[in-house]
N, C-alpha and C positions, 0 to 999 in steps of 0.2 A: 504494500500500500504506500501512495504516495504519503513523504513527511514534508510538512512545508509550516513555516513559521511566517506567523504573523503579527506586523508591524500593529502599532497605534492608531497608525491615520485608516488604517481600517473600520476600527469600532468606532472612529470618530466618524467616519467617513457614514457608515452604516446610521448614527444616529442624528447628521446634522446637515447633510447631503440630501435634496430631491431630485437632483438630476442625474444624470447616468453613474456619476462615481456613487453616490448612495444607493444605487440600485443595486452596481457589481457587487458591492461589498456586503449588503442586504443578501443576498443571494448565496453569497461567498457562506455565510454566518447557517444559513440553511443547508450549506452541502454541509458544514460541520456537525451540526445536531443530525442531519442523514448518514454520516461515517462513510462521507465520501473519500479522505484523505486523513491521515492521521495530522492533526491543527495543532502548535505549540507557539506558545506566546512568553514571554517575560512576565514576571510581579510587576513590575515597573510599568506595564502595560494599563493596572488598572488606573493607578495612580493619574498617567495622562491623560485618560479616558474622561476619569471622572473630573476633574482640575477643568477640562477642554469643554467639556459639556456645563461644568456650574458657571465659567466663562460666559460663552458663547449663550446658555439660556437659564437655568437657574439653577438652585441649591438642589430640589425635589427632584428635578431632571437629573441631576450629576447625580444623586443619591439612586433615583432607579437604575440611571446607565449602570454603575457599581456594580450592583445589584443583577444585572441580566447578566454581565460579564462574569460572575461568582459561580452562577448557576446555569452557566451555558452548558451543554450535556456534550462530552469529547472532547471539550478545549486540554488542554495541558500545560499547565504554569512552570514556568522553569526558576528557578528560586534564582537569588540574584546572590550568589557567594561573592568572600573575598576573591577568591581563587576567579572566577569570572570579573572582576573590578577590576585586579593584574589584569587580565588579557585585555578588559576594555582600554584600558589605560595604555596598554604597548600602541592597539588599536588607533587610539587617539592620537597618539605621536608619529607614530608612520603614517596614517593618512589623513591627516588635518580634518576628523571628524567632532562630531557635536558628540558630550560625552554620553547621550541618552542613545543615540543611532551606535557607539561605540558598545554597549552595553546590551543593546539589542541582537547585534551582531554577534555579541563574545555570546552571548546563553543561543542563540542559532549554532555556534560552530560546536559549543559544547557538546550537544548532543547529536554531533557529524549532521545537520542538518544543512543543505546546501542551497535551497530554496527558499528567499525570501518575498511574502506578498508587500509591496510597498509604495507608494508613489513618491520618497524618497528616493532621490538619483545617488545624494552620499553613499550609498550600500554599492555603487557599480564601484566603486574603489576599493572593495573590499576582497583581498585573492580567498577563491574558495565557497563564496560565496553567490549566490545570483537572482539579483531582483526580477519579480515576474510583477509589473504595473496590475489594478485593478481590472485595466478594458483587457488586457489579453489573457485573464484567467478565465473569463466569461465558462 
């Protein structure tokens, strides 16, 4: 089965998105609850979600987002260790990344996962690694 990790701007994307990026990723969220692919995301995942969503639209809203992200059935949280911090951090120095896409990255490679969903381009400088956009996972 395929393994493929997924960024933030997804859930965000899913919950704040009406036009075709919200749709993909709405979609995206239903092959996971169907065990289309096997789906792994970072802790660090909810954190952005929920922060991006109380932003963008309120307290209640970022507290459900939380909330469906907890209880998504087949996601898989990847804990955020020291030992993944090091890698994020080499990560961050060899290719001039933002330290959250660094950290994104280091818990994808942790678990040999080589496919990331993102519409972050920082991830194509990452060796080992390989961004698949929203519209071409369709």
């Amino acid at each position: 089965m395929e393994r493929l990790y997924l960024d933030a701007n997804v859930f965000i994307f899913a919950a704040l998105n009406d036009g075709e990026y919200g749709e993909y990723a709405r979609k995206l969220i239903k092959d996971i609850i169907e065990l289309k692919f096997e789906a792994f995301t970072s802790t660090l995942t909810f954190d952005e979600v929920v922060w991006r969503i109380r932003k963008e639209k309120s307290l209640v809203a970022s507290i459900e987002a939380g909330f469906g992200i907890l209880v998504l059935p087949n996601l898989i949280f990847i804990d955020v260790t020291k030992d993944i911090l090091w890698s994020a951090y080499d990560t961050m120095l060899k290719h001039k990344i933002k330290p959250r896409d660094a950290i994104h990255a280091a818990c994808a490679l942790s678990k040999g996962i080589k496919t990331i969903i993102s519409e972050d381009p920082d991830f194509d400088k990452i060796p080992g690694l390989k961004r698949k956009g929203l519209i071409k996972v369709k």
